[in-house]
C-alpha positions as CSV (number, residue, x, y, z in Angstrom):
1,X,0.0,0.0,0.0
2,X,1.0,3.2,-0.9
3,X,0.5,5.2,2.3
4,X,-1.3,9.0,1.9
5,X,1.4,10.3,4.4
6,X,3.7,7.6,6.6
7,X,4.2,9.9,9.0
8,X,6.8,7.9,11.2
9,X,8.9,7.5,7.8
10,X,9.2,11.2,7.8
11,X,10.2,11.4,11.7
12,X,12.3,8.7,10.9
13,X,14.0,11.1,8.2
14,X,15.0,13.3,11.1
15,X,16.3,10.9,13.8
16,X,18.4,11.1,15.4
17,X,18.3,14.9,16.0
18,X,14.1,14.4,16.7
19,X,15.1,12.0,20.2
20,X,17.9,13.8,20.7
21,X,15.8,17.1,21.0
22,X,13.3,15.4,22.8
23,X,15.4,13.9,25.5
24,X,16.8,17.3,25.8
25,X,13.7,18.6,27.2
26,X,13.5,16.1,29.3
27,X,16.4,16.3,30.9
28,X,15.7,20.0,31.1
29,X,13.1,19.9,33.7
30,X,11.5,22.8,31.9
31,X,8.3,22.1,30.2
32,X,6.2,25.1,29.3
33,X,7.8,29.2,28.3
34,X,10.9,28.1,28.1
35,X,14.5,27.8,26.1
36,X,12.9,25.9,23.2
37,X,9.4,28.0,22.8
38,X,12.0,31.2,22.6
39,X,14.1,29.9,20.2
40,X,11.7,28.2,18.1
41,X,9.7,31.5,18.4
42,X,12.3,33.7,17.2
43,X,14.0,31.1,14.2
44,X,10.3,30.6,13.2
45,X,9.8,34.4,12.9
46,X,12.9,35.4,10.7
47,X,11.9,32.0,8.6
48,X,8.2,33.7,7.9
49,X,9.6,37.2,8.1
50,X,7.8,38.9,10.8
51,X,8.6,40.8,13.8
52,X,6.7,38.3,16.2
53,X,5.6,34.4,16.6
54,X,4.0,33.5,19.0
55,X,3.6,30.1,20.3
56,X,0.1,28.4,21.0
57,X,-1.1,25.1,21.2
58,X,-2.9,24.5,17.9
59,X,-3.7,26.5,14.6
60,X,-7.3,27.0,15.6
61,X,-6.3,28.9,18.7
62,X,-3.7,30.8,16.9
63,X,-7.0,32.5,14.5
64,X,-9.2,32.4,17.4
65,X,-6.5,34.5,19.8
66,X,-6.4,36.9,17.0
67,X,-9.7,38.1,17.0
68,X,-10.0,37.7,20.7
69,X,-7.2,40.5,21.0
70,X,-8.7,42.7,18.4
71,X,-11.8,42.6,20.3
72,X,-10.1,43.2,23.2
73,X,-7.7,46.4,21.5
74,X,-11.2,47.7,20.5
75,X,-11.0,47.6,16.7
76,X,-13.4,44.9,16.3
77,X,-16.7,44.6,18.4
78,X,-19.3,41.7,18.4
79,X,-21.0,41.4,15.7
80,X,-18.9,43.1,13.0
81,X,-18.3,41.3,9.9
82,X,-15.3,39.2,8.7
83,X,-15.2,38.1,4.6
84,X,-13.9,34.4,5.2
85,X,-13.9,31.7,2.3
86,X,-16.7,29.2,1.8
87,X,-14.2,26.8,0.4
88,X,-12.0,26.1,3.3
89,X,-12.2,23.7,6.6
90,X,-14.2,24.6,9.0
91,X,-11.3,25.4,11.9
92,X,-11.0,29.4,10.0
93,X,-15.1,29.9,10.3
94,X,-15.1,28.6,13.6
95,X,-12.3,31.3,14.9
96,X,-14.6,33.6,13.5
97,X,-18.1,32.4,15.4
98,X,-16.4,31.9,18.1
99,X,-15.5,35.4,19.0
100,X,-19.2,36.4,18.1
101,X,-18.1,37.4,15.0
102,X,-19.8,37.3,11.6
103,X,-18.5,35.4,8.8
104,X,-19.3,36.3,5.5
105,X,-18.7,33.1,2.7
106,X,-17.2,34.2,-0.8
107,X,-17.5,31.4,-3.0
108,X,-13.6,30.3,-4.5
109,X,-11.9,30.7,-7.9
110,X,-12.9,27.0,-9.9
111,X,-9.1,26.7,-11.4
112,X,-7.5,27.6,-7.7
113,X,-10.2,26.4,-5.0
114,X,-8.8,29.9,-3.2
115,X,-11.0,32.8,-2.6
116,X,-11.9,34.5,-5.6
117,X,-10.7,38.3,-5.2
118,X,-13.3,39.8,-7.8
119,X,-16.3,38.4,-5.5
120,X,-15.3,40.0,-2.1
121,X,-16.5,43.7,-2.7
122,X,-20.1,43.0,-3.4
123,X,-20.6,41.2,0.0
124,X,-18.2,44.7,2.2
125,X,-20.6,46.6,4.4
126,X,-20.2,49.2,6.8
127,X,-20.3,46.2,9.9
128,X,-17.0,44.6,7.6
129,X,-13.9,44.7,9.6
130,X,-11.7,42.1,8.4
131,X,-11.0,39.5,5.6
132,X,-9.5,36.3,5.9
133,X,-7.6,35.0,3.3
134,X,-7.1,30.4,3.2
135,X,-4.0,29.6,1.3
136,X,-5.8,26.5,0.9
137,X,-3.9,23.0,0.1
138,X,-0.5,25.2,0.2
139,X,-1.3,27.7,-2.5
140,X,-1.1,31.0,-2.0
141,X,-4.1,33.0,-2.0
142,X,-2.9,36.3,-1.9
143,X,-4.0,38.9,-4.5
144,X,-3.6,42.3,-5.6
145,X,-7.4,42.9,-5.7
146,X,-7.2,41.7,-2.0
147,X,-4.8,44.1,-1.8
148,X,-6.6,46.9,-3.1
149,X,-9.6,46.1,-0.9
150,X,-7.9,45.8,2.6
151,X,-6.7,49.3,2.2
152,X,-9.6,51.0,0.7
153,X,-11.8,49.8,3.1
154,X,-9.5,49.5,6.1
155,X,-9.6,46.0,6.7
156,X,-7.7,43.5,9.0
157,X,-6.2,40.9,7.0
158,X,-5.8,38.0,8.6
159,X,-4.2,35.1,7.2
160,X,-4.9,31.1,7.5
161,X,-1.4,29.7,7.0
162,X,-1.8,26.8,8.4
163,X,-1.6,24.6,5.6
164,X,1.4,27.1,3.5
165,X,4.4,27.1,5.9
166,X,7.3,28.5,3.3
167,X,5.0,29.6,0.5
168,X,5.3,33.2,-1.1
169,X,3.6,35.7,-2.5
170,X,5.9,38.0,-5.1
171,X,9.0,38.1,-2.4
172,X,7.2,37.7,0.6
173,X,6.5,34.7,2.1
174,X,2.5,34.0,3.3
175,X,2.4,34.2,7.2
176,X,3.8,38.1,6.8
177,X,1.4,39.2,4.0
178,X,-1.5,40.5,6.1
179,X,-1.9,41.9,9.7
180,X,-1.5,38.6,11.8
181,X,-1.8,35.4,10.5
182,X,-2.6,31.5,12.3
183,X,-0.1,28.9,12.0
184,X,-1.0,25.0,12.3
185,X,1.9,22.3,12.8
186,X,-0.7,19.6,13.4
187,X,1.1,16.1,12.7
188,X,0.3,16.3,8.3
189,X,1.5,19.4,8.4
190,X,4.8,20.6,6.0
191,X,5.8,21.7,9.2
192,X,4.4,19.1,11.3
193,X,5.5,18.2,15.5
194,X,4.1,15.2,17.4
195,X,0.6,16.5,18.3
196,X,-0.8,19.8,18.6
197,X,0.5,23.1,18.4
198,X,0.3,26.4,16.6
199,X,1.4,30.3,16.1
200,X,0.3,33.9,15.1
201,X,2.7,35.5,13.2
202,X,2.5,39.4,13.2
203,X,4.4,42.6,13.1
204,X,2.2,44.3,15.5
205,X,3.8,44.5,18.5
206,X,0.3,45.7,20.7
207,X,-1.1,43.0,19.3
208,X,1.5,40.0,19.3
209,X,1.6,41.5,23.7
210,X,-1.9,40.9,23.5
211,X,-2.2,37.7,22.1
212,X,0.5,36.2,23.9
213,X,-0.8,37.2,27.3
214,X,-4.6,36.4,26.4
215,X,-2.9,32.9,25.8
216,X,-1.5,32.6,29.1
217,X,-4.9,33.0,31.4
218,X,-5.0,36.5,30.5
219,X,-1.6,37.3,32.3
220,X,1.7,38.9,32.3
221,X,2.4,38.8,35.8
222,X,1.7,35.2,37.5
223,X,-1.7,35.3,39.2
224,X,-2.7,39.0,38.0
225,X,-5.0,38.7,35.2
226,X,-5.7,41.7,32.4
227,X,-8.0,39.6,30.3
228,X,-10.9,36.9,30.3
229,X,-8.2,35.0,29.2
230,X,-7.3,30.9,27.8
231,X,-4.7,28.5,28.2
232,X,-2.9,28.0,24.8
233,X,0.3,27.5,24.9
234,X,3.2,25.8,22.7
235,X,4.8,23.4,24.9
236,X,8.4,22.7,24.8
237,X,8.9,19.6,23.5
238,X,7.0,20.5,20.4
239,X,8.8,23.7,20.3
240,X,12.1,21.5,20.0
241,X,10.4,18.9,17.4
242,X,9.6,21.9,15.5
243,X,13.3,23.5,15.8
244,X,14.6,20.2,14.6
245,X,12.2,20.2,11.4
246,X,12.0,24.0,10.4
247,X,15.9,24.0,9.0
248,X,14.2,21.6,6.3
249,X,11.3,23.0,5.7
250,X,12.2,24.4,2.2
251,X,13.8,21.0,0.8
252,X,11.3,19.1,1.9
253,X,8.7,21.8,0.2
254,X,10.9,21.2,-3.1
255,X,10.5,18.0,-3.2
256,X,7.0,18.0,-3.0
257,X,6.6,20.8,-6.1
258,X,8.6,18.1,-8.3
259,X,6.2,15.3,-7.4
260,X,3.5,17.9,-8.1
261,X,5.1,18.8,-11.5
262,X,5.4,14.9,-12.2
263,X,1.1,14.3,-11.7
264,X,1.2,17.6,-13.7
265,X,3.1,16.3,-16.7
266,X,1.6,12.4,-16.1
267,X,-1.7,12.1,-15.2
268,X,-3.6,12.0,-18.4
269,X,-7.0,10.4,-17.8
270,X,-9.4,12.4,-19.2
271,X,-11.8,12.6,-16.4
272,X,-9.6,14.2,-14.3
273,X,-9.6,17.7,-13.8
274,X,-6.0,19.0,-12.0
275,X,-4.7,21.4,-9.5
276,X,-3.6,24.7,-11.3
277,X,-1.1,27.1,-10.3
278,X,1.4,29.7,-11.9
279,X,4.3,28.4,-10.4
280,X,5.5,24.5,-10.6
281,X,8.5,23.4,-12.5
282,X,11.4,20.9,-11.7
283,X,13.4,17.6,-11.7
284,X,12.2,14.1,-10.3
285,X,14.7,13.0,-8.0
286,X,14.8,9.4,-6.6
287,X,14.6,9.8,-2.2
288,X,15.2,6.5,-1.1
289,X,18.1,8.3,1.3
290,X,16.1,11.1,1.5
291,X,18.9,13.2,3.5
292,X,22.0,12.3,1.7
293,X,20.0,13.5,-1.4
294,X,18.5,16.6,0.6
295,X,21.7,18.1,1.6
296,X,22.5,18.3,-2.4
297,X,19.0,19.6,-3.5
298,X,18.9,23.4,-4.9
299,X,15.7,25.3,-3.9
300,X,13.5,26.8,-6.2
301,X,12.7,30.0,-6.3
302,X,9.9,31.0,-4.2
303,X,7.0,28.6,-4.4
304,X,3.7,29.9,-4.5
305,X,2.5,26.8,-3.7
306,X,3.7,24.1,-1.5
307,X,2.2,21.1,-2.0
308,X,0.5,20.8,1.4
309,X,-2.4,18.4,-0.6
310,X,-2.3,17.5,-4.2
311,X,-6.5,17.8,-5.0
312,X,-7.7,16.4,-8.0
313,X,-11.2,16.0,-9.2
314,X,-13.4,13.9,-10.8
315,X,-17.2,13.3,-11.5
316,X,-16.7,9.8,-10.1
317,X,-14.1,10.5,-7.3
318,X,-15.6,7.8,-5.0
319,X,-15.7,5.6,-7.6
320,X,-11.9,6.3,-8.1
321,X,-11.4,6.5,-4.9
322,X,-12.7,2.8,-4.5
323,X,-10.4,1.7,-7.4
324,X,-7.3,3.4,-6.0
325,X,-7.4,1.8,-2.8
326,X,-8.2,-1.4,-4.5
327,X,-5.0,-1.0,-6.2
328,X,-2.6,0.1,-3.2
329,X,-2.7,3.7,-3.7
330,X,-4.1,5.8,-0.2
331,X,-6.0,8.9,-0.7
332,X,-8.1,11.4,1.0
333,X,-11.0,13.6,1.0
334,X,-10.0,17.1,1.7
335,X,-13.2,17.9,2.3
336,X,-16.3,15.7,1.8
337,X,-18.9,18.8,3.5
338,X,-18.2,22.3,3.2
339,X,-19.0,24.7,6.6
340,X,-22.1,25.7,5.1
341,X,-23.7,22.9,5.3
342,X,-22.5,21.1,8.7
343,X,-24.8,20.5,11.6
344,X,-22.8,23.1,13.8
345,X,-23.9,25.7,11.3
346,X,-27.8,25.3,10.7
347,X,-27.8,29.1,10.8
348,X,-26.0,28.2,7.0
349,X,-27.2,25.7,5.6
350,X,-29.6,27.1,3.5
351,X,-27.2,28.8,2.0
352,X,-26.1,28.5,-1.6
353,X,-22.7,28.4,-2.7
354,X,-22.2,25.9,-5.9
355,X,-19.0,26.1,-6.7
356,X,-17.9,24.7,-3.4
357,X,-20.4,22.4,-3.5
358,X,-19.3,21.2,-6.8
359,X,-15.6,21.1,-5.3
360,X,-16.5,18.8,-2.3
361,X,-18.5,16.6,-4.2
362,X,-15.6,16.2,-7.1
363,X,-12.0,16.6,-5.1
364,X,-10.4,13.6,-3.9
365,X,-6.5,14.2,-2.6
366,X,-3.3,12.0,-3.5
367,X,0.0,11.1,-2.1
368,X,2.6,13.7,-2.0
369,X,4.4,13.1,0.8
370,X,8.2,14.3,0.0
371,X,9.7,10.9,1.4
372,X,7.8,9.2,-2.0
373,X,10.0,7.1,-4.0
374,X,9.9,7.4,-7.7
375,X,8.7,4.5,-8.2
376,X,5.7,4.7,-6.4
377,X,4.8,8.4,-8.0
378,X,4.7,6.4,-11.0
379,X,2.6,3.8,-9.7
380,X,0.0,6.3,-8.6
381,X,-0.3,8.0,-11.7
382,X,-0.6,4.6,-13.4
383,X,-3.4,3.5,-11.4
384,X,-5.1,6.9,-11.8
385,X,-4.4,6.6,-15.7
386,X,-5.7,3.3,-15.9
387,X,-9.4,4.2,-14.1
């Protein structure tokens, strides 16, 4: 079987500097706001190219502690509106609802499942206060009509990275394109630790003081309280994971655009509709000793996508997706109901938004993992060829 993502072969790809950090934090005796949440704060920041990151315990807390301190700054109140993809997972609509906040679905571009910039300005009012922007499956979703309507309407932009660590827009890399931005490095992750954790990136400094003491009770000072406050914090053993993995972030990101290039260039069953984007070009390169041959590898030049998920579609996909685990090949549905129409959201569900509909019906995701062998690209795309 052709695994969607062997996670403990990639961990194994970093041993032994992964038990070698871990024991380290063991031995430390320090478990939580230490050494390793500093430095991984700090490396983590220069990587994105912001002033601030801030350590929390999952990327749905890192978008939720975002609006909770602009609430809190007074320059968003309950109520006010926030533009938010329909196309996305449901984690970046519930940061919004859960801060009483309203969120506003724009349907996504076809070709690039991201928001589509030229349907935003119908749905601004005067309640609007802030967009988010999904770089969803690892592509950027930046724009320069997004752009144009942050500043002529004085918008936050807020940014769900959490599936685009290392991606960039022009020569900026997402993460550090809007006002403050939510990390994930959930397990799947490009940047993945060994269970939950998260970030906001920012260059606000009042608001990166904010967020990080909302995350810690509401306090700066042990046992005095400023804020109705959580408990979110990144803890230091994933703080060390993370350290461990960030160095190879960019390789490992490479790799993943020439297995994308490879479906792009192979995968020529008619019924299949694939992933566009402006940017993917490259060599195959065989990673059975996938360090020996990542200390060699050349980066390209600024991805604009990443490769988090590799979506395809299809009329059939659960029919495909049937044959492809008949012959070996894992996949995944990235995502079989869109927000609009879950049960936590019966407020939405009348709503109609066909294009993601269409897209969850249709996308079915395959195996990019950057520890694939080149061999068993090839088998994918020859199962998916011969469907």
């Amino acid at each position: 079987m052709i695994k969607f993502l062997d996670l403990k072969a990639i961990n194994d790809s970093f041993e032994p500097e992964l038990s070698c950090a871990i024991q380290r934090v063991v031995d430390s005796g320090w478990y939580l706001l230490g050494n390793e949440v500093k430095l991984f704060e700090q490396e983590y920041a220069q990587f994105i190219g912001t002033k601030h990151c801030i350590g929390v315990a999952n990327g749905l807390d890192a978008l939720r502690l975002i609006f909770k301190a602009y609430l809190e700054l007074g320059l968003m109140n309950e109520g006010d509106e926030i533009i938010v993809p329909a196309n996305t997972f449901i984690a970046s609509i519930l940061a919004i609802t859960d801060n009483r906040l309203e969120p506003v679905l724009i349907e996504p571009d076809i070709n690039t499942y991201d928001i589509d910039p030229f349907k935003i300005e119908e749905k601004i009012t005067s309640r609007t206060k802030g967009m988010m922007i999904v770089h969803l499956y690892g592509q950027n979703a930046m724009h320069p009509e997004i752009k144009r309507l942050t500043k002529k309407y004085n918008l936050k932009l807020i940014e769900d990275n959490a599936q685009a660590q290392g991606c960039y827009f022009g020569d900026k890399r997402t993460g550090s394109l809007g006002d403050a931005a939510g990390n994930s490095f959930y397990p799947g992750k490009n940047l993945g630790g060994l269970g939950d954790a998260g970030a906001v990136t920012t260059d606000d400094d009042e608001l990166a003081d904010v967020i990080r003491t909302i995350a810690n009770y509401g306090s700066k000072v042990k046992y005095q309280n400023l804020y109705k406050g959580l408990n979110s914090r990144l803890d230091e053993i994933q703080a060390a994971i993370l350290r461990v993995k960030l160095p190879r972030l960019d390789y490992d990101n490479q790799r993943r655009h020439m297995i994308a290039q490879y479906y792009l260039d192979h995968i020529t069953n008619p019924g299949i509709i694939l992933p566009q984007t402006r940017n993917v070009k490259g060599e195959m390169l065989n990673m059975a000793q996938p360090n020996q041959v990542l200390s060699s590898l050349p980066l390209a030049l600024r991805l604009d996508h990443v490769w988090h998920l590799f979506v395809i579609r299809h009329k059939r996909r659960d029919d495909l997706q049937k044959y492809l685990t008949e012959n070996d090949v894992q996949t995944l549905i990235h995502y079989p109901t869109p927000p609009h129409r879950q049960a936590a959201y019966k407020e939405l569900n009348t709503l109609n938004f066909p294009i993601t509909e269409q897209i969850h019906r249709e996308v079915l995701s395959l195996p990019i993992s950057p520890l694939l062998t080149d061999l068993e690209i090839e088998e994918v795309v020859g199962s998916i060829n011969d469907f």
